[in-house]
C-alpha positions as CSV (number, residue, x, y, z in Angstrom):
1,X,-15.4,28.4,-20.8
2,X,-12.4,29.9,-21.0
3,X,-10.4,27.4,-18.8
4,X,-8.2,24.8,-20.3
5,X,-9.6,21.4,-19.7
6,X,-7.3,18.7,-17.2
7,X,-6.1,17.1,-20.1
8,X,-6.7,19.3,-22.9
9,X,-2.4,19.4,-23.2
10,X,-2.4,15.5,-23.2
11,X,-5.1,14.4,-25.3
12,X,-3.0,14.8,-28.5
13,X,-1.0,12.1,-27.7
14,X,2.2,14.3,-27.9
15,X,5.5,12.8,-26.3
16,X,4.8,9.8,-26.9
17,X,7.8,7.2,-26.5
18,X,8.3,5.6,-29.6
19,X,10.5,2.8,-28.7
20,X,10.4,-0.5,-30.3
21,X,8.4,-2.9,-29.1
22,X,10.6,-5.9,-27.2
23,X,12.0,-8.9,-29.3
24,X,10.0,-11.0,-27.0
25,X,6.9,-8.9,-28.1
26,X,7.3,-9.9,-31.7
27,X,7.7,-12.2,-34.4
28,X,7.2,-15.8,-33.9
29,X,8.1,-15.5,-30.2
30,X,5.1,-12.9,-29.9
31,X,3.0,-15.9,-31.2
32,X,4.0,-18.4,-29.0
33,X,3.5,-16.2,-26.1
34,X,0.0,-15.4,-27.2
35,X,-1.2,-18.4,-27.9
36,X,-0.2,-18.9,-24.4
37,X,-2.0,-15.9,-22.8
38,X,-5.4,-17.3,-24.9
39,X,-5.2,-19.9,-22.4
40,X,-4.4,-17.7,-19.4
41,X,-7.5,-15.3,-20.3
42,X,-9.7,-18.1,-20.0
43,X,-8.3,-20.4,-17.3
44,X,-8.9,-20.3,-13.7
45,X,-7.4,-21.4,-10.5
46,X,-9.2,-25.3,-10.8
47,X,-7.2,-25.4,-14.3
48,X,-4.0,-25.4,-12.8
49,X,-2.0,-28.1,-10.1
50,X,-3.0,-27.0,-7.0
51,X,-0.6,-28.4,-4.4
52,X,-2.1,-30.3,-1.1
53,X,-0.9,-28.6,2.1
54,X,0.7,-30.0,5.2
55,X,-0.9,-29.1,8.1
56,X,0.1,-28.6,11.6
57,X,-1.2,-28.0,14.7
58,X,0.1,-24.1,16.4
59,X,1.2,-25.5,19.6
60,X,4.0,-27.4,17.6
61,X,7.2,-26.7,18.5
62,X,9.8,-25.4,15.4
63,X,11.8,-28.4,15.4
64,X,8.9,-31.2,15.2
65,X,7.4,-29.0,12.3
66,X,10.3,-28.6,10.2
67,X,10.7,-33.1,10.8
68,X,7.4,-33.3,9.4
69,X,8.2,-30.6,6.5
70,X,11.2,-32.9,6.0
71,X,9.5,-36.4,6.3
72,X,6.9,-34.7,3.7
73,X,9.7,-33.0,1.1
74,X,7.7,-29.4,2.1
75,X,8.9,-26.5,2.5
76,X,5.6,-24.5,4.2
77,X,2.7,-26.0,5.9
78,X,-0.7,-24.8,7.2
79,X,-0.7,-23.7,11.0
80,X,-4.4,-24.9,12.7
81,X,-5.2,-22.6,15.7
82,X,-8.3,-23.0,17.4
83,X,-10.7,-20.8,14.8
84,X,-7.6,-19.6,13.1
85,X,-5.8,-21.2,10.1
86,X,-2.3,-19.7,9.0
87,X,0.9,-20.7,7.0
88,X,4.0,-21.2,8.3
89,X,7.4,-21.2,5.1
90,X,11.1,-21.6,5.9
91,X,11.6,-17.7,5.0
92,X,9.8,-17.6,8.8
93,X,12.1,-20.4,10.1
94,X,14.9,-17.8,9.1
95,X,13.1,-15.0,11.2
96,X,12.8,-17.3,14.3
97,X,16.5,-18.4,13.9
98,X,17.5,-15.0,14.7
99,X,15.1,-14.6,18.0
100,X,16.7,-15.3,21.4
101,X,14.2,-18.0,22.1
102,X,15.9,-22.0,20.8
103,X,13.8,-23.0,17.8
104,X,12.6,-26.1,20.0
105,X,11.0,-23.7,22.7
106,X,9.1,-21.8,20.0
107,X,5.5,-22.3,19.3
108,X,4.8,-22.3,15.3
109,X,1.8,-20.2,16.2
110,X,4.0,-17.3,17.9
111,X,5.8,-16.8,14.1
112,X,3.2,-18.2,11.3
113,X,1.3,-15.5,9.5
114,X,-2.5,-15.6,9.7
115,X,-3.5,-13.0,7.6
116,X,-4.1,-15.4,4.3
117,X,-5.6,-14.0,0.9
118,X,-8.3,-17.0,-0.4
119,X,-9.5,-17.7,-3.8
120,X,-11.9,-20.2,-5.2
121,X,-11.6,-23.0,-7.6
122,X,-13.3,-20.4,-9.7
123,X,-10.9,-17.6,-9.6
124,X,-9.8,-16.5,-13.0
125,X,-6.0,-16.7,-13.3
126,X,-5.7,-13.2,-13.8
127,X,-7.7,-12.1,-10.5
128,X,-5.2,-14.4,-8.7
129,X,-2.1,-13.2,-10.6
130,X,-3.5,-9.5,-9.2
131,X,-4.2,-10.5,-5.9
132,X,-0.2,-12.3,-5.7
133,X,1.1,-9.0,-6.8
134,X,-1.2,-6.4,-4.3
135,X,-0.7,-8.5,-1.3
136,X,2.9,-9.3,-2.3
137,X,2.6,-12.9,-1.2
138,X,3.9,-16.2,-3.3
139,X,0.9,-18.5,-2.1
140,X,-3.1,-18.3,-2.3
141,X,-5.0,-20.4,0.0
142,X,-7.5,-22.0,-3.0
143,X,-11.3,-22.5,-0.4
144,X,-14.3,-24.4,-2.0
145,X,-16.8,-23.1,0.2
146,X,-15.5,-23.8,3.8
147,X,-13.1,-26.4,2.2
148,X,-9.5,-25.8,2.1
149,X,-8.3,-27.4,-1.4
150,X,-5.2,-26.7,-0.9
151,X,-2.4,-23.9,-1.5
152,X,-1.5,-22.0,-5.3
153,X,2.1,-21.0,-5.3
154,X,3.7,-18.3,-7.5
155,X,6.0,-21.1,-9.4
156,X,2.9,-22.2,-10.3
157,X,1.4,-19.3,-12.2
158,X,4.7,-18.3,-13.3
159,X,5.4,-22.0,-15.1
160,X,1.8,-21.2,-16.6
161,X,3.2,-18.1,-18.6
162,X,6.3,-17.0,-19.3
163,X,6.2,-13.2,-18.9
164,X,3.9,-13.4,-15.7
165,X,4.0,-10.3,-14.0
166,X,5.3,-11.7,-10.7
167,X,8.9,-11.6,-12.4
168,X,8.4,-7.8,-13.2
169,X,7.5,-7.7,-9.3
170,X,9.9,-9.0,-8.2
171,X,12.8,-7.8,-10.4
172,X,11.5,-3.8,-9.4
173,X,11.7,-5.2,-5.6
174,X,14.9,-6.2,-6.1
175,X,16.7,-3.4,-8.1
176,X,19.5,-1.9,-6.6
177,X,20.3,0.6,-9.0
178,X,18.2,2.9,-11.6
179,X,19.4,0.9,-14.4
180,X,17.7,-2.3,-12.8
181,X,14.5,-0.7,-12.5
182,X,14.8,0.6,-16.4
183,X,15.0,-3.0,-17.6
184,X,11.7,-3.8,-15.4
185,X,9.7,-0.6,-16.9
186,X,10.6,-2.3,-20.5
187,X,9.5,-5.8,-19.5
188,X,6.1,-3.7,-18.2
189,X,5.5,-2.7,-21.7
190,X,6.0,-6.0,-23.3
191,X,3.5,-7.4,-20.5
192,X,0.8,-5.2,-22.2
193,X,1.4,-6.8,-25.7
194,X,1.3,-10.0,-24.5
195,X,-1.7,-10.0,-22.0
196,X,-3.6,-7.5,-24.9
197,X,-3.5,-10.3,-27.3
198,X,-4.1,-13.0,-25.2
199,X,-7.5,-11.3,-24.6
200,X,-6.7,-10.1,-21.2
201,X,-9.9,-7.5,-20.3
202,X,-8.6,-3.9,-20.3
203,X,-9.9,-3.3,-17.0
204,X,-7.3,-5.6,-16.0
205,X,-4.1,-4.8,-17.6
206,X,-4.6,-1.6,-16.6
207,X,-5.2,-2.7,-12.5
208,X,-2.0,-4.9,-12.8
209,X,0.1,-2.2,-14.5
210,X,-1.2,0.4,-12.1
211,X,0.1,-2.2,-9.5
212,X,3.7,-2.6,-11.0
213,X,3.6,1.3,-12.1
214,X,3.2,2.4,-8.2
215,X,5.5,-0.7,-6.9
216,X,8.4,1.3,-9.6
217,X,7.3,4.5,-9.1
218,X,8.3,3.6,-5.1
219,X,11.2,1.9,-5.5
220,X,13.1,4.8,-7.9
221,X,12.1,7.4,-4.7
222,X,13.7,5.1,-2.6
223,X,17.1,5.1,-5.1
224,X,17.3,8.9,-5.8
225,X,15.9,10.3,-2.3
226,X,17.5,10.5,1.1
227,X,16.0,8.7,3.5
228,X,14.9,12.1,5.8
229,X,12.7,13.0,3.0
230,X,11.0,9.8,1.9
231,X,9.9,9.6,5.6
232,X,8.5,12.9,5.8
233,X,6.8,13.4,2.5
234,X,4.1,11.8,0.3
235,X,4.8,11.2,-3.4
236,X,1.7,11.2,-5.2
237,X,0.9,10.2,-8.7
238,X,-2.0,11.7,-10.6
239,X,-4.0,11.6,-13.7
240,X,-4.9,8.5,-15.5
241,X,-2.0,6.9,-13.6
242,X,-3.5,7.9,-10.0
243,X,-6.9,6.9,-11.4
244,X,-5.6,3.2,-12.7
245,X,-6.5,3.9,-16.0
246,X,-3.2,4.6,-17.5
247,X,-1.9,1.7,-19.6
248,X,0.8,2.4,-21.9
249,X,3.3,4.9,-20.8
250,X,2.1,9.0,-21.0
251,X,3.3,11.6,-20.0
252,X,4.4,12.1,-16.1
253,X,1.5,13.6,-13.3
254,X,3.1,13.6,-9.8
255,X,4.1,15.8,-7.1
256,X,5.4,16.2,-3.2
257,X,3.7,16.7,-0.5
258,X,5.9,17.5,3.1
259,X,5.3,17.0,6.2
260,X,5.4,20.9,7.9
261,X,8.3,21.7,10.2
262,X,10.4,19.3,7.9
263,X,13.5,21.3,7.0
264,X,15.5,19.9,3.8
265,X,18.1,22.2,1.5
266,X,16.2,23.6,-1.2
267,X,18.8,23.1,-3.9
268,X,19.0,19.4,-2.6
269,X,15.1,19.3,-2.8
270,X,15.3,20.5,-6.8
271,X,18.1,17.8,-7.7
272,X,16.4,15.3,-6.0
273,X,13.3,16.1,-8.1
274,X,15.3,16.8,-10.9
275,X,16.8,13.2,-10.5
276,X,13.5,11.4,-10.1
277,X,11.8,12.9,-13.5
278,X,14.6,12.5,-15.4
279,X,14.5,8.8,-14.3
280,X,11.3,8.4,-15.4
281,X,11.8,10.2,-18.4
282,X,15.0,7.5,-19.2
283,X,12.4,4.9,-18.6
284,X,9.9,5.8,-21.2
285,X,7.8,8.3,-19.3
286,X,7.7,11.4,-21.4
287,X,8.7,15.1,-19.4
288,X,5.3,16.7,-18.7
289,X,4.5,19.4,-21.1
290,X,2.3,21.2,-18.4
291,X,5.2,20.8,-15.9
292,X,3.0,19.2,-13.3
293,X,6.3,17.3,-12.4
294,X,8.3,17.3,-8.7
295,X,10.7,20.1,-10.9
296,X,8.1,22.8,-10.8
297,X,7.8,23.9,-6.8
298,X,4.0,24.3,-7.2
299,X,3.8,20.4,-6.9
300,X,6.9,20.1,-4.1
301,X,5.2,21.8,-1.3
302,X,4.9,21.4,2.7
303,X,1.2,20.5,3.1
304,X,0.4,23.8,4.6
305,X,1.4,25.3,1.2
306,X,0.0,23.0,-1.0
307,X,-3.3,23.8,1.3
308,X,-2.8,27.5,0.4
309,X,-2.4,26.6,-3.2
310,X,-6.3,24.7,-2.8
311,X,-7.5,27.6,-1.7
312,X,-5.8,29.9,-4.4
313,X,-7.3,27.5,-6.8
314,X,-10.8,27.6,-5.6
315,X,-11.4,30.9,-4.7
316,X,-8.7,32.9,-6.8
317,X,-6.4,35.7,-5.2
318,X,-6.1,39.5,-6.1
319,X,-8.8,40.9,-8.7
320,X,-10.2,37.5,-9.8
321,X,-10.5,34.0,-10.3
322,X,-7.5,31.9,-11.1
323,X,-8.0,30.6,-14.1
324,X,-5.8,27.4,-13.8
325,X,-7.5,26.6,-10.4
326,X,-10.3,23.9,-12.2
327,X,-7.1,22.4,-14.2
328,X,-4.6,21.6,-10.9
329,X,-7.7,20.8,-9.1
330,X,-8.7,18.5,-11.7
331,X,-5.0,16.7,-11.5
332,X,-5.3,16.7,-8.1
333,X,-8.6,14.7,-7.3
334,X,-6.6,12.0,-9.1
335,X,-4.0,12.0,-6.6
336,X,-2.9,8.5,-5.3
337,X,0.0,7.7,-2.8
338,X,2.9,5.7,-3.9
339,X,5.3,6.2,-1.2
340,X,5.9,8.0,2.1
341,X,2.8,9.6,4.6
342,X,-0.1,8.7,3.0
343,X,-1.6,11.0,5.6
344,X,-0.3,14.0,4.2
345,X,-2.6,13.6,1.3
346,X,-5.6,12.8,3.4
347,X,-5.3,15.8,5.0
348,X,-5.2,17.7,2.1
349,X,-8.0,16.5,0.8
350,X,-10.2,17.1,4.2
351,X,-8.9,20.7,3.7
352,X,-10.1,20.9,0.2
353,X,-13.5,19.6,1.4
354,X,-13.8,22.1,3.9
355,X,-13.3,24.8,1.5
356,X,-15.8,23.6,-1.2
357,X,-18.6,23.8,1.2
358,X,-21.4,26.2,0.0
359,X,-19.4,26.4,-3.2
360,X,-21.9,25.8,-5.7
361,X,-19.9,28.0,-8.0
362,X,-17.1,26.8,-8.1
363,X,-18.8,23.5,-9.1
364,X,-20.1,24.3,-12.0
365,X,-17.4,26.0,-13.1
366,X,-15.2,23.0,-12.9
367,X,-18.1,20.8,-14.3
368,X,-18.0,22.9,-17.4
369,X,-15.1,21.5,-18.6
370,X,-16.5,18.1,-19.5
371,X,-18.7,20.0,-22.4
372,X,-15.1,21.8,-23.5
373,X,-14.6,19.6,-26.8
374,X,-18.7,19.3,-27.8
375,X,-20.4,17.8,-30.2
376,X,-20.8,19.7,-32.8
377,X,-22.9,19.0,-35.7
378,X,-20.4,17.7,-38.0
379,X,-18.7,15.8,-35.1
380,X,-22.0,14.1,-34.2
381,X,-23.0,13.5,-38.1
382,X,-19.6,11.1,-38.5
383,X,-21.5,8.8,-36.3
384,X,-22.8,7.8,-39.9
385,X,-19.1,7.1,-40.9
386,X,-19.3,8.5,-44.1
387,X,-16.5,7.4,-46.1
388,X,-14.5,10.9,-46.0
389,X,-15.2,11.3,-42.5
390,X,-12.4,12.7,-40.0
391,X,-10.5,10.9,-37.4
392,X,-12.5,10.5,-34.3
393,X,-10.3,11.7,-30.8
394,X,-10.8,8.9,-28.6
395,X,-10.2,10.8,-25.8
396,X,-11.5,14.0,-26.1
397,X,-14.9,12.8,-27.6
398,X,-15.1,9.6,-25.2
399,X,-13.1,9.0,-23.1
400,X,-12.5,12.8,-20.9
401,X,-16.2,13.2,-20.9
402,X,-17.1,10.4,-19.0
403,X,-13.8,10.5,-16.7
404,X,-14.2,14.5,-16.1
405,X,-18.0,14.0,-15.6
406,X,-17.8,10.8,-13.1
407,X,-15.0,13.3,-11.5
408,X,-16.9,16.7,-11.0
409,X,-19.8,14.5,-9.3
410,X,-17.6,12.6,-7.3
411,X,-16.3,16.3,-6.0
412,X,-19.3,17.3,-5.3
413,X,-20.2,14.3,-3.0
414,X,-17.3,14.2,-1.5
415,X,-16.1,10.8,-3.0
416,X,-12.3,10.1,-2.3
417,X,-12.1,7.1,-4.8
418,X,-10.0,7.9,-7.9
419,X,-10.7,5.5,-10.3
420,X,-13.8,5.9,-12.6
421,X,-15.6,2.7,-12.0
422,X,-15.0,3.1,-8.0
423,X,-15.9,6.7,-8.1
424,X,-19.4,5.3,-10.3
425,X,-20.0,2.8,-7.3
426,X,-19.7,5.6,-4.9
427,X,-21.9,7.8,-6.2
428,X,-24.7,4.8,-7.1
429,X,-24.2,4.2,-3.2
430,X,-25.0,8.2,-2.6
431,X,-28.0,8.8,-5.1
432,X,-25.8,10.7,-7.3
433,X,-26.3,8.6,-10.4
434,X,-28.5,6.2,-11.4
435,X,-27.0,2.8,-11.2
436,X,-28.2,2.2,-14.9
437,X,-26.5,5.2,-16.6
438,X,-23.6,3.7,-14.3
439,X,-23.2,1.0,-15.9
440,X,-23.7,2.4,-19.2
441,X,-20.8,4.8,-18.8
442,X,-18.6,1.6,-17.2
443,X,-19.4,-0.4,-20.0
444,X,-18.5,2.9,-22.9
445,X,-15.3,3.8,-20.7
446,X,-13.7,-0.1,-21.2
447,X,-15.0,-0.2,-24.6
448,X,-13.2,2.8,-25.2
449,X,-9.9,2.6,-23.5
450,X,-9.8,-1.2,-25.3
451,X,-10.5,0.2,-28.6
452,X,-7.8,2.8,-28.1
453,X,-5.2,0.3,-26.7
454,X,-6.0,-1.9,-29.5
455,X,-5.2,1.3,-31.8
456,X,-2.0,2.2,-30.2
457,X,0.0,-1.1,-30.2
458,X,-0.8,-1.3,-33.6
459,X,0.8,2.3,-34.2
460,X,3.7,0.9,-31.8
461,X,4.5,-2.5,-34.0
462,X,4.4,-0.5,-37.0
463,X,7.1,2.2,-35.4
464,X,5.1,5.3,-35.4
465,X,4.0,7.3,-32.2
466,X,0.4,6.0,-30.4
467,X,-2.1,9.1,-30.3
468,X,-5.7,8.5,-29.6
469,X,-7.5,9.3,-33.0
470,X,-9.4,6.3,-35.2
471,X,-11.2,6.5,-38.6
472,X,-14.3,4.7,-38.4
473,X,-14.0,3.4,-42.0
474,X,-11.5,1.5,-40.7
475,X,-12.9,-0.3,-37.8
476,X,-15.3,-3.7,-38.6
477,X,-18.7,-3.7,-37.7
478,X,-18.0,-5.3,-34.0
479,X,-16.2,-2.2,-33.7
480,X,-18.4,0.3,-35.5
481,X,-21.7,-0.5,-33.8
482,X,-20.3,-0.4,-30.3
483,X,-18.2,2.9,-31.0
484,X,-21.4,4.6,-32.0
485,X,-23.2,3.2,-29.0
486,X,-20.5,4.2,-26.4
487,X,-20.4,8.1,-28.4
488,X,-24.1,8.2,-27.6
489,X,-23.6,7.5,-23.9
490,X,-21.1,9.8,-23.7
491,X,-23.7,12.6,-25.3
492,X,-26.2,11.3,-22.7
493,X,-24.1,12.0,-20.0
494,X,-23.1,15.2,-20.8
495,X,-27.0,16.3,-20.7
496,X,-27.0,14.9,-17.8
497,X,-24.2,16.9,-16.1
498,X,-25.0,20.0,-17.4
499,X,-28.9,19.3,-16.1
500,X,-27.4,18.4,-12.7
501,X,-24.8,21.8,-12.5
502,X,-27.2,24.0,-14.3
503,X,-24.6,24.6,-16.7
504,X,-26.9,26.1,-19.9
505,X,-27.3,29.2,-17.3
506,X,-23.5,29.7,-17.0
């Protein structure tokens, strides 16, 4: 196949940043903090003080609810409401205070919020840390069964470990300037260290940095666009970012889509983008080699162009095929919304459905790609790891076969998830893949992306540049064995996706 693969320009690890890893990431500190996190990866929500709430009933008035908060030294209480059980904090007293209404002819009920995120007793820590930072609320209601226990706070978790992910939050949420938001992306990094050691799963450092990677991501749009264009336009990130899967920083994926009829300057438009990459670039995100970057006006577009540039890519213009087309597709199937009309992307992804219909052809073709690095026979042979055996790619032997495979299927059935695992779910849902091979392939992706995390910090502490190669003769046997067994997975699945695209008759 003569295309290049989605990746194929990343999967050396070039561009990496190479800056040192954070005082507070090393040393004796780095310790201290670890042995910390061990605790955290272990603990769950019955582990730590939850505090008991004071409740009150939704017909109270402001004024007798804030004397029992006083009477009580509270500062929130739980709002009963017929069926309904909400929370009422003195950040809503401040609300109410500027309504026309006196605070004594207000009902608590008319300004609590009901919409409450629950955990158990037997949340882990980590789940609840996720949930406080996706919601972007300071308390959990903790439920045993129908039982309220009572209410976790974000002092709570944050007293629990010091570089707790709610202060990165909240200092992106709070930046004023591009500088601000630089010192948060550094504090990201030294997050990953920490939570790594402390034996955080990598499914999970990589949910909560994808969390505080769109929450910045937002935020810098907001600092270097006007606000015209953040309200009529949809910045998307793509890749392993859009997917979730990106941990430590690589190299920038993201483009603009517009809202049609929305007029801006175009050399306003090109220093705006200009301003946002470089941004990114400052804060450790490498310049796309592949320019697939707001600079390049391919990936700045009013949607009716960017639908144009679908179609271009699936059907090809003038005497043939275009040969990028599977690529940008590729990079656009990972496509998530950060900021502005998520709309704008939904619609150009009905459009790209509409256009695959009856496009068996295409299929294939862009299937093909998963096959691109192979497994030849001397590549397949180091699964002996001989003692002068090469460096194994990570990437393009384990991990881009099972993300580009779980990705051509999930274009054919019309899945819109972008992560892996969610796209795997899907397609067990729609008969697309066995629920076994599945979990097979979930089980070799976190393997993999662990082992190559693992890998990379090392490089990191010891000040080289992270890539994605290892030498087996340098892993231990808990390593070894489970390297091999995730490699033979990954060749499973690739029979299986040229069997299901008829790709030996291409």
């Amino acid at each position: 196949m003569s295309d290049a693969s989605p990746e194929a320009d990343k999967a050396d690890g070039a561009g990496w940043p190479q800056a040192p890893v954070p005082d507070a990431a090393r040393g004796p500190a780095q310790a201290g903090v670890a042995g910390e996190l061990l605790l955290f990866a272990t603990a769950r929500v019955r582990d730590l003080y939850v505090r008991r709430p004071v409740y009150v009933d939704g017909s109270d008035d402001l004024v007798s609810v804030c004397r029992q908060l006083a009477e009580q030294g509270a500062t929130h209480a739980l709002v009963r409401d017929g069926e309904r059980l909400g929370i009422f904090t003195t950040t809503d007293l401040r609300d109410a205070l500027l309504r026309e209404q006196p605070p004594s002819e207000l009902a608590v009920r008319d300004i609590a919020r009901f919409d409450l995120v629950s955990v158990s007793p037997q949340t882990e820590l980590v789940e609840a840390l996720w949930l406080m930072v996706r919601h972007r609320v300071h308390r959990l209601l903790v439920r045993d069964g129908p039982t309220v226990v009572g209410l976790l706070g974000q002092l709570d978790l944050v007293s629990f470990v010091a570089n707790h992910s709610h202060i990165v939050a909240l200092q992106i949420d709070e930046a004023r300037t591009v500088d601000d938001l630089q010192a948060a992306a550094g504090r990201i990094d030294a997050m990953v260290q920490v939570l790594h050691e402390g034996g955080i799963r990598v499914e999970r450092i990589a949910r909560l940095v994808g969390e505080l990677n769109g929450r910045l991501f937002k935020r810098l749009w907001t600092l270097v666009a006007p606000p015209a264009l953040v309200a009529n336009s949809c910045l998307l990130v793509m890749g392993s970012e859009g997917r979730g899967e990106q941990i430590l920083k690589t190299d920038q994926d993201n483009a603009l889509l517009m809202r049609d009829g929305f007029e801006i300057d175009a050399a306003e438009l090109a220093a705006v983008a200009q301003r946002f990459n470089q941004a990114l670039a400052g804060f450790g995100y490498p310049l796309c080699a592949g320019d697939i970057m707001l600079t390049n006006p391919l990936w700045r577009q009013p949607l009716a162009g960017f639908q144009a540039a679908i179609g271009q890519w699936l059907h090809g213009a003038g005497a043939g095929p275009d040969l990028q087309g599977p690529m940008h597709l590729a990079i656009f199937l990972d496509a998530a919304a950060v900021a502005g009309d998520a709309s704008l992307l939904e619609q150009a992804r009905s459009h790209l459905d509409r256009l695959l219909v009856d496009n068996d052809a295409f299929l294939a073709r862009f299937a093909q790609a998963t096959d691109q690095f192979g497994d030849g026979p001397s590549w397949w042979a180091r699964l002996g790891f001989r003692r002068d055996e090469q460096d194994i790619d990570l990437k393009k032997l384990g991990i881009f076969p099972i993300v580009h495979g779980v990705r051509s299927l999930a274009l054919r059935h019309r899945v819109r998830a972008c992560a892996t695992v969610d796209r795997l779910c899907s397609l067990v849902a729609a008969g697309g893949i066995d629920a076994a091979l599945a979990d097979d392939l979930q089980q070799a992706l976190h393997f993999l992306m662990a082992l190559r995390l693992k890998h990379q910090l090392r490089q990191r502490h010891a000040g080289g540049a992270p890539d994605n190669r290892v030498r087996p003769s340098a892993l231990d046997t808990l390593e070894r064995d489970p390297l091999r067994d995730s490699l033979a997975i990954v060749k499973r699945f690739r029979a299986f996706i040229a069997q299901q695209f008829r790709l030996e008759s291409l």
